[in-house]
Residue, then its C-alpha position, 0 to 999 in steps of 0.5 A: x047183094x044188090x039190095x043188100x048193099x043199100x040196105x047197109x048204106x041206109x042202116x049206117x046213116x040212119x041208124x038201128x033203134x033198140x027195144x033193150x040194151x041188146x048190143x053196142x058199145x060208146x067211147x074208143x078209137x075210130x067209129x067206136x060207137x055201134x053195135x055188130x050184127x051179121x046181115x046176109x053172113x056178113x059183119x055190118x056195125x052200125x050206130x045205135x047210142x047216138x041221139x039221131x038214132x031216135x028217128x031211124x025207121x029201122x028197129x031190131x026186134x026179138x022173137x024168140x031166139x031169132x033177131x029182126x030187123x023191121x021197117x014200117x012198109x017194109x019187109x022184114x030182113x032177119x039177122x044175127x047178133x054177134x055174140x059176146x065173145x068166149x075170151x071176154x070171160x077170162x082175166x091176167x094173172x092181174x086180174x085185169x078183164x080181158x075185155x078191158x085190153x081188146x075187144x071184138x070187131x066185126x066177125x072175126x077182129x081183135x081190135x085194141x088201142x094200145x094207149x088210150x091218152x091222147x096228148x091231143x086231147x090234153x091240150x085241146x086239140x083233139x080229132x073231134x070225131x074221136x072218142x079216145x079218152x072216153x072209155x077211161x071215164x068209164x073205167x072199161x078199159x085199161x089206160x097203157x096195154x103191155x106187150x105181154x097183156x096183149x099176146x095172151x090175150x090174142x092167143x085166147x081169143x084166137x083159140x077161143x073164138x077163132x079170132x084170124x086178124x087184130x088191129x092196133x091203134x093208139x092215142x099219141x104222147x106228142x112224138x109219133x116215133x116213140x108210139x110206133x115203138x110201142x106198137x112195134x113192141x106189141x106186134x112183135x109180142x101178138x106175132x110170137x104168141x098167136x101168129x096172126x097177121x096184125x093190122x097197126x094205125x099211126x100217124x105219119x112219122x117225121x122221119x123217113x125209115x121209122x115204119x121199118x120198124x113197124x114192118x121188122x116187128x111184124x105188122x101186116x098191115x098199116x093205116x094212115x088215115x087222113x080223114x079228109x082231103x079238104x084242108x079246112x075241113x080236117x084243120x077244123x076237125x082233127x088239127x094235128x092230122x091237117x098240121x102234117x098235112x098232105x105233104x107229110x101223108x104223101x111221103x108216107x103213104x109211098x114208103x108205106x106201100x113200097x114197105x107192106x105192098x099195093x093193098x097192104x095200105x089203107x087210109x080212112x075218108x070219113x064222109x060227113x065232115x063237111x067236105x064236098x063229094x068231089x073231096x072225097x072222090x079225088x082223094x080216093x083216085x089219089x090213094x087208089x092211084x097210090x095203091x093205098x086203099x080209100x076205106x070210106x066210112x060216115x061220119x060215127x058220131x060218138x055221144x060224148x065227142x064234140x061232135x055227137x050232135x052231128x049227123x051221118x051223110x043222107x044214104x044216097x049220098x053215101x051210095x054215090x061215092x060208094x058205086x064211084x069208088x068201088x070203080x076206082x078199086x076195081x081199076x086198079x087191082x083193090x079189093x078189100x078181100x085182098x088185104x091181109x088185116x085189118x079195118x078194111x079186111x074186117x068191113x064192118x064200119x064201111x059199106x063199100x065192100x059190098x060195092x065192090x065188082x069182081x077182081x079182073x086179071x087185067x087191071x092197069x094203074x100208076x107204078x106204085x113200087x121199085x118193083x113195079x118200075x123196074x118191070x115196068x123199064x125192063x119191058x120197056x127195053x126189050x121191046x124198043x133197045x133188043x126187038x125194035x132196035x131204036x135205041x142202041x143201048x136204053x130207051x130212057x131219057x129226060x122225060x122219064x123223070x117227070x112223066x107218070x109211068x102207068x103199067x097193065x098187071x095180069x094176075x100180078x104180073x106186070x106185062x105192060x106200060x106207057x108214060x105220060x108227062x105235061x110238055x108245056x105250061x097250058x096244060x099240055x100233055x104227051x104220051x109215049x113208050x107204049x111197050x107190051x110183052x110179046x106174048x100178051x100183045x094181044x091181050x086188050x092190055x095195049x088198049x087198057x093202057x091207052x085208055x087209063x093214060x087218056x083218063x089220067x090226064x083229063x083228071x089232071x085237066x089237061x087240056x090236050x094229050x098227043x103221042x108219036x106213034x109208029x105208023x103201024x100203030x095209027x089204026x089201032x089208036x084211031x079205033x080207040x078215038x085218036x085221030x093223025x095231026x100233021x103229017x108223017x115224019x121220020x123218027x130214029x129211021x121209023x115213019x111216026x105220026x103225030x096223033x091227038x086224043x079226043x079228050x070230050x069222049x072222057x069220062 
């Protein structure tokens, strides 16, 4: 997988040429331009109709019924075509090809936009890495799915083809609350006729609530993609997502997660926009810091779009935000094979999944739901009101609500926490309530959470972080590189030290 990894890097940033018109498809939603291959058993699109394809040193090559991949001074890798699909041959009672309403993704993904226009475009102002209305030129789609089209053709190609997932996304008709109702609509109708789990994309809705209805109808699943986190960036590329602005993204990336869970989110970062590295490596701590899943992908550049004479990222550069983001995944409990649909189920379009490390049972992270925070205060009290008995009836206090709660999570469950929270305007920060359930206490949860609380607050450039710890603890935060300012002093009648982290030794 090592080598594998960097081979599918360079393959989505250079391109495939083709001898024939073997395999791709120009114009949709998204990365739309590409064609699917397997490549090690696993499902890899990658550019082959854009004009910089012309240069890539990578060929497919056919001998016989088997499929190649060649490059000059290179070994060959073979791989497989993706076939077409048995459900393309059906059609509605219409007439209308199934091809036209949903199409193939990858291995095993249903993907459709259910509303082709895009009001966006009308006024000029489209996403101009977007190829949404492309399609319609081409007469290879319909321009407004039903409901009732898109069940029968899910149940097809479920039984057909042994499609497991699908993923809905949609142009827009200026109102994002009137489109999530049709997504809601189509959802439920997939849900009843085919059972399988259902990915949904949208825009952030104005309101709070509306992805309810998303949920209620049975989505599995959401995307909310920004696409860049640099503000010039996305107001130069896709207007209308930098008018919501990250504000807007915030608040519904939060209801999000808190509705579908940690992992059941995801955002797209498309490399290759003109952002920095560290613009898109921050916005990946943030969404993983969310529980919302950072889907990188490079730059697709859709022949027809006003951006088909850009170019991907250089393939190194991509590797680099790859290895720093499968980290920040690895962190904090995220893994594409934990999602239940979707773009970052399916992989395809992105290279990270192949980057990704081995799950850990002991991840720690930021609280990122109710039910996180309410476990995360309930091991709090029993270890300082019911053990230690320094509080008489709550531990809480005016700090808890600007303080960042991290907890540790063990296979799922929550089994520690520890807050942080700025003191002073310089840039100061404090740590505090350290608190372990009894039977993991000596798990290294202690440790993960001490060290996660140092990282977050150098990324928030603190400039110092200290904590009060209880004079029993100073050993084993001076083992992790704090070391004891001042002398000991009495707190609520335990002796406490006052003690410094050593934020040089940070990554």
């Amino acid at each position: 997988m090592t080598g594998l990894k960097y081979f599918v890097t360079e393959l989505q940033s250079l391109g495939l040429r083709l001898e024939n018109k073997i395999l791709g498809r120009r114009g949709g939603a998204g990365p739309a331009e590409g064609g699917n291959l397997l490549i090690g058993g696993c499902p890899v699109s990658v550019p082959v109709g854009s004009p910089f394809v012309s240069a890539s040193p990578y060929r497919l090559e056919k001998a016989g019924d088997d499929f190649r991949i060649c490059r000059e001074n290179g070994p060959d890798l073979p791989v497989e075509i993706i076939a077409e699909p048995l459900f393309y041959q059906g059609r509605t009672a219409a007439g209308i090809p199934y091809s036209h309403l949903a199409l193939l993704h990858g291995r095993d993904c249903l993907a459709t936009t259910i509303n082709q226009h895009c009001i966006n475009w009308e006024q000029g102002r489209p996403c101009r890495f977007c190829g949404i209305e492309i399609s319609l030129k081409t007469q290879s789609t319909v321009p407004l799915k039903t409901p009732e089209q898109l069940a029968e053709v899910a149940a097809r190609a479920r039984d057909l083809d042994g499609i497991r997932h699908v993923v809905l996304t949609t142009g827009t008709c200026g109102a994002p609350e009137k489109d999530i109702d049709h997504l809601a609509g189509c959802t439920a109708a997939i849900k009843k006729a085919s059972g399988l789990p259902i990915h949904v994309q949208c825009l952030p809705p104005e309101k709070s609530g509306i992805l309810e209805i998303l949920k209620a109808s049975g989505a599995d699943t959401l995307g909310l993609h920004i696409e860049s986190f640099d503000e010039a960036v996305l107001a130069a590329t896709a207007p209308v997502k930098a008018a919501i602005g990250l504000k807007g993204y915030l608040r519904a990336w939060k209801e999000a997660v808190e509705l579908f869970g940690p992992n059941q989110v995801s955002s797209f970062l498309v490399a290759g926009l003109g952002e920095k590295k560290e613009s898109l490596l921050t916005g990946s701590a943030l969404l993983a810091d969310l529980g919302v899943y950072p889907f990188i992908v490079p730059l697709r550049p859709i022949p027809g779009s006003s951006m088909e004479a850009s170019r991907p990222p250089d393939p190194g550069f991509m590797a680099e935000i790859y290895e720093t983001v499968a980290k920040m995944l690895k962190a904090g409990g995220l893994a594409s094979s934990k999602s239940l649909a979707g773009c970052v189920r399916c992989g395809a379009c992105s290279a990270l999944p192949f980057y990704e490390h081995p799950a850990e049972a002991l991840v720690c992270h930021p609280v990122r739901t109710r039910k996180e925070g309410d476990r995360a205060a309930a091991i709090r009290h029993r270890v300082f009101v019911e053990e230690q008995r320094l509080f008489p009836e709550t531990d809480r206090d005016e700090n808890d609500c600007k303080s960042i709660h991290l907890v540790a999570e063990n296979e799922g469950e929550i089994v520690g926490t520890v807050r942080i929270f700025p003191v002073e305007n310089n840039g100061h920060w404090a740590g505090g309530r350290l608190a372990i359930q009894k039977e993991f206490r000596f798990s290294g949860a202690g440790e993960r959470l001490v060290r996660e609380a140092v990282a977050q607050v150098k990324r928030k450039s603190c400039t110092g972080f200290t904590a009060h710890i209880q004079q029993e603890n100073v050993s084993f935060f001076t083992r992790l590189g704090w070391k004891p300012v001042g002398p000991v002093f009495a707190y609520r009648g335990k002796p406490h030290q006052r003690m410094e982290a050593d934020l040089s030794k940070v990554d």
